[in-house]
DOGUGU-266380 format. One record per atom (N, C-alpha, C): residue in three letters; chain; atom name; z, y, x. Coordinates in nm, 2 decimals, decimal comma, padded with zeros to 4 digits, m for minus. Atoms other than C-alpha are relative to their C-alpha. Example, Ala and Ser with C-alpha at 12.3 -4.5 7.8 and 13.67 -1.06 7.14 Angstrom:
2
+-----+----+----+--------+--------+--------+
:  aa : ch : at :      z :      y :      x :
+-----+----+----+--------+--------+--------+
: ala :  A :  N :  00,00 : m00,12 :  00,09 :
: ala :  A : CA :  00,78 : m00,45 :  01,23 :
: ala :  A :  C :  00,00 :  00,12 :  00,09 :
: ser :  A :  N :  00,00 : m00,11 : m00,09 :
: ser :  A : CA :  00,71 : m00,11 :  01,37 :
: ser :  A :  C :  00,08 :  00,11 : m00,08 :
+-----+----+----+--------+--------+--------+
This chain:
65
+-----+----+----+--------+--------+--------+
:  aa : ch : at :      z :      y :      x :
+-----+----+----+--------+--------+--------+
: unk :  A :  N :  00,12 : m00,01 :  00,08 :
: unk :  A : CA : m00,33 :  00,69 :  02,37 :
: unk :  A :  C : m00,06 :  00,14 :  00,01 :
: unk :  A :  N :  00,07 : m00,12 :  00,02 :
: unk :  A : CA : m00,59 :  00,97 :  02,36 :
: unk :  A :  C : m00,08 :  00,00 : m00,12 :
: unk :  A :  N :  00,07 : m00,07 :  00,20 :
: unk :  A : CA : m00,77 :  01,11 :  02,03 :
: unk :  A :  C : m00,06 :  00,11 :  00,07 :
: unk :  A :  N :  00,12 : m00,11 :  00,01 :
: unk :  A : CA : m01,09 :  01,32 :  01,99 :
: unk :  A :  C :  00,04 :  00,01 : m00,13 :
: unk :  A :  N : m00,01 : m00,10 :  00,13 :
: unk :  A : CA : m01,05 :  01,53 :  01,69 :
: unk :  A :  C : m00,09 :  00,09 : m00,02 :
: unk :  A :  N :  00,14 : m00,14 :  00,04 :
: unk :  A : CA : m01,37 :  01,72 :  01,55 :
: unk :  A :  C :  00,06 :  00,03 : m00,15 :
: unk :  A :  N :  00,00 : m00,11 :  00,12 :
: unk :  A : CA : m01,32 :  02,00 :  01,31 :
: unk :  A :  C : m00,10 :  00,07 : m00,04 :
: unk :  A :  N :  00,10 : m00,11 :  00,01 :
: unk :  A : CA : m01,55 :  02,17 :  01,09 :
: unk :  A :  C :  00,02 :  00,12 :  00,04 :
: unk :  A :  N : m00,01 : m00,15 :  00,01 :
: unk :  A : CA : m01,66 :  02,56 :  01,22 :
: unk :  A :  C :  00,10 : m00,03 :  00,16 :
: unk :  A :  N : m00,03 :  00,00 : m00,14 :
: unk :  A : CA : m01,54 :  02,68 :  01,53 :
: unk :  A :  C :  00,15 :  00,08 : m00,02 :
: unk :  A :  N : m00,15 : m00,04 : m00,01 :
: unk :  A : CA : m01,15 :  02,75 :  01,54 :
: unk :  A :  C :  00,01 :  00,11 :  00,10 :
: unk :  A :  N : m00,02 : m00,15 : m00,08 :
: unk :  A : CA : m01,01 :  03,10 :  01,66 :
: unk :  A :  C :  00,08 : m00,10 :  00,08 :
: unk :  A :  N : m00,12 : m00,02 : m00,14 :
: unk :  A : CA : m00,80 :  03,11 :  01,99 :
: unk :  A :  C :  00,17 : m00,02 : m00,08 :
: unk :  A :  N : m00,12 :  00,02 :  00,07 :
: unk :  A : CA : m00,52 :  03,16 :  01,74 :
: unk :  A :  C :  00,04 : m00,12 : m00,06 :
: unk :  A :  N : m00,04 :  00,15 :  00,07 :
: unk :  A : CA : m00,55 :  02,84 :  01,56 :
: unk :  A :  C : m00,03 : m00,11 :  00,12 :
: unk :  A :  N : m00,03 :  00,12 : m00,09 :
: unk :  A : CA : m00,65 :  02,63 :  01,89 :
: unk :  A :  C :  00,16 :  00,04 :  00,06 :
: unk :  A :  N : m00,09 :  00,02 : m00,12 :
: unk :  A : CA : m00,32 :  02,76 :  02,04 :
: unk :  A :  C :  00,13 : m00,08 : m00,12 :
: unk :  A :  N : m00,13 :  00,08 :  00,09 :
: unk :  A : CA : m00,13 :  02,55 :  01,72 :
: unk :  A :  C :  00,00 : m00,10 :  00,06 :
: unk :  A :  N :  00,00 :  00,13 : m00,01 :
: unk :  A : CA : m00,21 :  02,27 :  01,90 :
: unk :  A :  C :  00,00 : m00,02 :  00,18 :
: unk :  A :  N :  00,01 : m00,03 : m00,17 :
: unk :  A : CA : m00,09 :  02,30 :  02,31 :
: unk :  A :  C : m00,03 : m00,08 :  00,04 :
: unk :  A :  N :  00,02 :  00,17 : m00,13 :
: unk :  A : CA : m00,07 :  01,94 :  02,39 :
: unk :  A :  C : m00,13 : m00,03 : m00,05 :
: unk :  A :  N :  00,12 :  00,02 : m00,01 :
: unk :  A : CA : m00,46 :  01,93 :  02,32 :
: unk :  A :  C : m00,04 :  00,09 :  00,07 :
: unk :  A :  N :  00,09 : m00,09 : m00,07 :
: unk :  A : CA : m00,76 :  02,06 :  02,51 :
: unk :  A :  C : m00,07 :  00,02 : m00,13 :
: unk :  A :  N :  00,09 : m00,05 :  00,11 :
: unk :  A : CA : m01,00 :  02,23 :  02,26 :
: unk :  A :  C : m00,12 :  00,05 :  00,06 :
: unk :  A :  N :  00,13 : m00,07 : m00,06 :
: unk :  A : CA : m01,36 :  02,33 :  02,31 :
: unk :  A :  C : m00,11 : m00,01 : m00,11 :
: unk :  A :  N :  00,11 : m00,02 :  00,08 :
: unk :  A : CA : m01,67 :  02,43 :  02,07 :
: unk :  A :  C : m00,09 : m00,07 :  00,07 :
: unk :  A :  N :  00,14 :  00,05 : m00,02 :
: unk :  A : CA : m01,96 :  02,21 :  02,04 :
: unk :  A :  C : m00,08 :  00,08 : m00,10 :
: unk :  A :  N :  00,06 : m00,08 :  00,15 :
: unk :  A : CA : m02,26 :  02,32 :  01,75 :
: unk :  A :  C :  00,07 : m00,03 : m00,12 :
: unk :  A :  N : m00,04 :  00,01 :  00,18 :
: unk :  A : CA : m02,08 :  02,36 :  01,40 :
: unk :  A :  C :  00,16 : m00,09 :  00,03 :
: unk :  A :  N : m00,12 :  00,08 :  00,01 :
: unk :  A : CA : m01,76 :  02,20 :  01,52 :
: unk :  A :  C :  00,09 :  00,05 :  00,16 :
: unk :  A :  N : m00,08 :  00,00 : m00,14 :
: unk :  A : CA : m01,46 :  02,25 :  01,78 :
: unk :  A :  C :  00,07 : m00,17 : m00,03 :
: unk :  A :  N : m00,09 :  00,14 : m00,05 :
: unk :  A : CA : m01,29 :  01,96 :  01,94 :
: unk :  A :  C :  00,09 :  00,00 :  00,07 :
: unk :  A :  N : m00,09 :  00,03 : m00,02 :
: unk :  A : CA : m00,98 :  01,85 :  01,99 :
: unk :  A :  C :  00,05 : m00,10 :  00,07 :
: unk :  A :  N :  00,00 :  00,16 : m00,09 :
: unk :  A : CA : m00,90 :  01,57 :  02,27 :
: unk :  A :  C :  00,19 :  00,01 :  00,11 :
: unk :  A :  N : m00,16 :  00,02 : m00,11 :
: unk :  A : CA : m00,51 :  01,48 :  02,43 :
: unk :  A :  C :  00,03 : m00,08 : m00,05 :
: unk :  A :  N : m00,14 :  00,16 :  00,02 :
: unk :  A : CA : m00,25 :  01,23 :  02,46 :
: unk :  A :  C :  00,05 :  00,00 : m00,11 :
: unk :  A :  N : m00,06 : m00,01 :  00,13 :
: unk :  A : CA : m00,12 :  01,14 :  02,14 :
: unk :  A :  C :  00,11 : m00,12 : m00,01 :
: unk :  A :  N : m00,08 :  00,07 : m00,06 :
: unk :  A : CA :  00,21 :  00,99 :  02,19 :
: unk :  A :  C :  00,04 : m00,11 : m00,07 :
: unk :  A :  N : m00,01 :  00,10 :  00,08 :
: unk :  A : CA :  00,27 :  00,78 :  01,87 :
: unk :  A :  C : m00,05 : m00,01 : m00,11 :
: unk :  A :  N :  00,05 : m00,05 :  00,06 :
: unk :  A : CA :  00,19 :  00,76 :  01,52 :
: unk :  A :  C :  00,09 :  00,12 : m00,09 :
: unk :  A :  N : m00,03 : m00,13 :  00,06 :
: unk :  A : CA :  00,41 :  01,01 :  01,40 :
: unk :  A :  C : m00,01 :  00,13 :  00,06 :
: unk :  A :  N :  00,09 : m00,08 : m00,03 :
: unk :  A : CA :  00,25 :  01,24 :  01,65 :
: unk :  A :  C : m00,14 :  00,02 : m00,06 :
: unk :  A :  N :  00,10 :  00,01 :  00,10 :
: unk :  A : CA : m00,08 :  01,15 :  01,52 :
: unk :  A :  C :  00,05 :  00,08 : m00,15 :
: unk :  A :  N : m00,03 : m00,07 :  00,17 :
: unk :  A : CA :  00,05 :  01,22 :  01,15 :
: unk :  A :  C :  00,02 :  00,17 :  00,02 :
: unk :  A :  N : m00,07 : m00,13 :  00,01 :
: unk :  A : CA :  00,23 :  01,55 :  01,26 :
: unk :  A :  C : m00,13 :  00,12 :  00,06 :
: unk :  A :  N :  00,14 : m00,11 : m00,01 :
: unk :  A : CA : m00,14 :  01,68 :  01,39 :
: unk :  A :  C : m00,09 : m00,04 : m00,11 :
: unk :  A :  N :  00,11 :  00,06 :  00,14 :
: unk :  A : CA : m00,32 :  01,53 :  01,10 :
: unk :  A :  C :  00,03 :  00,12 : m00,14 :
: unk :  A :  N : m00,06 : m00,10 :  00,13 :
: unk :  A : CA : m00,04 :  01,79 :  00,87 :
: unk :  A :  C :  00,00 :  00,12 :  00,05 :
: unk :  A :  N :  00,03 : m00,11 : m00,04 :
: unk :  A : CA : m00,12 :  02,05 :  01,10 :
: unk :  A :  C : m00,11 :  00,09 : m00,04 :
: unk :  A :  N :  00,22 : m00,01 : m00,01 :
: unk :  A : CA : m00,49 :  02,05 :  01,08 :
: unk :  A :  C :  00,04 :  00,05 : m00,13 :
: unk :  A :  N :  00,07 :  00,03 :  00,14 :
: unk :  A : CA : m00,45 :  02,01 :  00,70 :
: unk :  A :  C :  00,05 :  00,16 : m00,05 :
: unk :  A :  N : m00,06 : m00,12 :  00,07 :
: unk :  A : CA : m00,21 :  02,31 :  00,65 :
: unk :  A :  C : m00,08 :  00,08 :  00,07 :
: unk :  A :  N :  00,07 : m00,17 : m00,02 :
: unk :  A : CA : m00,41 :  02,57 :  00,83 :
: unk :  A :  C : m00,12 : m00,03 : m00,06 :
: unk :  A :  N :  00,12 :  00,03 :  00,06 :
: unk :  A : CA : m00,72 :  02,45 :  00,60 :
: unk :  A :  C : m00,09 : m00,06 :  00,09 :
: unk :  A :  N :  00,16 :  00,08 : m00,08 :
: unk :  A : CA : m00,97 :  02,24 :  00,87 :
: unk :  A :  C :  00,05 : m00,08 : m00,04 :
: unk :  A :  N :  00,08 :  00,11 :  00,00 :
: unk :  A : CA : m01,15 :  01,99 :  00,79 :
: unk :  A :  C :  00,00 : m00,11 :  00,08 :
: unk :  A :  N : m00,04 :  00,09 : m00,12 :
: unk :  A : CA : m01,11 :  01,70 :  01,00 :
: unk :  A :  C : m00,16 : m00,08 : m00,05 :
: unk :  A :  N :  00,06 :  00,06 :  00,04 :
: unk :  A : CA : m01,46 :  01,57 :  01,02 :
: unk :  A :  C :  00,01 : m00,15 :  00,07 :
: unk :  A :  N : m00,01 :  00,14 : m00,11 :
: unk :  A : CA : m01,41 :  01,26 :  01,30 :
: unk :  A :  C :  00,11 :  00,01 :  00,04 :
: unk :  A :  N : m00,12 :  00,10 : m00,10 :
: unk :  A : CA : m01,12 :  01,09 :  01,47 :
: unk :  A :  C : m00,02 : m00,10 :  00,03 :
: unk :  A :  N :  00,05 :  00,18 : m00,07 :
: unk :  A : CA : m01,15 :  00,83 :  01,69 :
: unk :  A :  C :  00,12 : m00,03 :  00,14 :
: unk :  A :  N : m00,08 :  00,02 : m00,08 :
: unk :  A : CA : m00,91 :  00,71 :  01,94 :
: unk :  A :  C : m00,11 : m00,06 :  00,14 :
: unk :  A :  N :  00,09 : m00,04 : m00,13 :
: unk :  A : CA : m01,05 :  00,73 :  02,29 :
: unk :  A :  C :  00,06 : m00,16 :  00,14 :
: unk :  A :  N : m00,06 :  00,15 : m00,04 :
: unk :  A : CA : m01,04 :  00,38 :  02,52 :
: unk :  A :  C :  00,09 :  00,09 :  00,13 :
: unk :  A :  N : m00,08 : m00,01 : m00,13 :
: unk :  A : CA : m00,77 :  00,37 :  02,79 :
: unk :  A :  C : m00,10 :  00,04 :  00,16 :
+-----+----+----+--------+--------+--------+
């Protein structure tokens, strides 16, 4: 499974590198987050990532095969 992950505000270099097994990249007003996500307690364990460094999680969406 793959996952797009949009966050409010554009995330430092420091906080994209909490997340390796994603690609990250700035659009306007938001970076995004897109990789393999291997189960759902992967999912969950980026969902409690996000949450502890304070972003916002505006979108998730799971991305078709």
């Amino acid at each position: 499974m793959h996952y797009e992950i949009r966050v409010d505000g554009h995330m430092s270099q420091t906080l994209a590198e909490a997340f390796p097994e994603l690609e990250t990249f700035v659009v306007p007003h938001q970076t995004v987050l897109v990789g393999p996500v291997t189960d759902e307690a992967h999912l969950y364990g980026l969902l409690a990532r996000l949450q502890a460094l304070g972003l916002h999680v505006a979108e998730m969406r799971r991305l078709p095969s």
